[in-house]
C-alpha positions in Angstrom: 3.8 33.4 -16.0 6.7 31.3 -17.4 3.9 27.9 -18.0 2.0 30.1 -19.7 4.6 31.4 -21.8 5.9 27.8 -22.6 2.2 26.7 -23.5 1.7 29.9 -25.9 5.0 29.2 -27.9 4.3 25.3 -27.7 1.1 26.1 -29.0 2.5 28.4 -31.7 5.1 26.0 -32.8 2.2 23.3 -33.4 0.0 25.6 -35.0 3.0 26.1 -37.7 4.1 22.8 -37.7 0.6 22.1 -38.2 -0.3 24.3 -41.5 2.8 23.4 -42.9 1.6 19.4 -43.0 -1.4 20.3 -44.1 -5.3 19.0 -44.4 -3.9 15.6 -46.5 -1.1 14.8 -43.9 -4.1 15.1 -41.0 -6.4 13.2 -42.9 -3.6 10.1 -43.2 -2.7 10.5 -39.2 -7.1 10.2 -39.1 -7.7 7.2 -41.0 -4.4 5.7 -39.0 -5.8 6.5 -35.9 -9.1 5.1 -36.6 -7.5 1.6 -38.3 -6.0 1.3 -35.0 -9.0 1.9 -32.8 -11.2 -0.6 -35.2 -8.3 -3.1 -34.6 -10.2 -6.0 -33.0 -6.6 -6.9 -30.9 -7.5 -3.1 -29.3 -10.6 -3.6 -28.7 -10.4 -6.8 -27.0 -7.6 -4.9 -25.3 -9.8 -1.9 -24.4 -12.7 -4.0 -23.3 -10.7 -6.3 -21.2 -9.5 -3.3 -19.0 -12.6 -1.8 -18.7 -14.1 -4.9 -17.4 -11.5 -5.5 -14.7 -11.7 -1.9 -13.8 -15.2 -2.4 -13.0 -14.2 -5.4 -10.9 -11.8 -3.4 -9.0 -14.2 -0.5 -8.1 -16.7 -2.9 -7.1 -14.6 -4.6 -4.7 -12.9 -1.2 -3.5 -16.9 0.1 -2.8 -17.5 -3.3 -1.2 -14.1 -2.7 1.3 -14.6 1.1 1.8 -17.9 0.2 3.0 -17.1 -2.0 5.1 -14.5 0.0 6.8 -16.4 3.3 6.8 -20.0 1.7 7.7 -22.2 4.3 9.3 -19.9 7.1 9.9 -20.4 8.2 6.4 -23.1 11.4 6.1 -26.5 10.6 5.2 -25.8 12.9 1.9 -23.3 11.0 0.5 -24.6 7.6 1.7 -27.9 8.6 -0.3 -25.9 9.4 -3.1 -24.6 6.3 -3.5 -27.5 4.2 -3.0 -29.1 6.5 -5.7 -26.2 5.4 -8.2 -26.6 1.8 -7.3 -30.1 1.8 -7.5 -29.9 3.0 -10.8 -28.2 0.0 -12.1 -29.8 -2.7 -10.1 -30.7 -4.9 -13.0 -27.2 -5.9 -13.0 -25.9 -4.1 -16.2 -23.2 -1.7 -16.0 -23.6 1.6 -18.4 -21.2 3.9 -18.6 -20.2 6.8 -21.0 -17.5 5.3 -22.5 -18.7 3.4 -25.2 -17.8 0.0 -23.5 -20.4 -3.1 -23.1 -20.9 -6.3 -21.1 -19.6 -8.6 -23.2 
């Protein structure tokens, strides 16, 4: 009861906070915000994380595998040869608006 209490009056303070900045003072924190995501120096960033984040799950799938072998259930094992079949041609999509190159 108290967290809730402390998220209704947090959320009450911002929503007052929030009128009294108004639509012009959103629109500027906006256009900051998306400056700073255009930024190529974020990007490169961004891209560069994604990439070795990939290259640690691919070696952590490669060592759990190893390690677990064939005492994983046929269920989940299926699963995940589903999920890499999908992206056997070598290409990595993902739904977060990050590419190969």
């Amino acid at each position: 009861m108290r967290y809730r209490l402390t998220f209704v009056v947090g959320l009450a303070v911002g929503y007052v906070l929030g009128t009294k900045a108004g639509r012009e003072r959103y629109e500027q924190l906006r256009e900051s915000a998306r400056q700073v995501a255009q930024n190529p120096a974020v990007r490169n960033t961004a891209e560069s994380a994604a990439q070795q984040g990939r290259h640690f799950a691919d070696r952590a799938y490669h060592v759990m595998s190893d390690k677990v072998g064939d005492r994983m259930p046929d269920s989940v094992a299926q699963r995940v040869r589903s999920l890499r079949e999908r992206n056997s041609d070598g290409t990595v999509s993902d739904d977060w608006g990050t590419s190969n190159t």
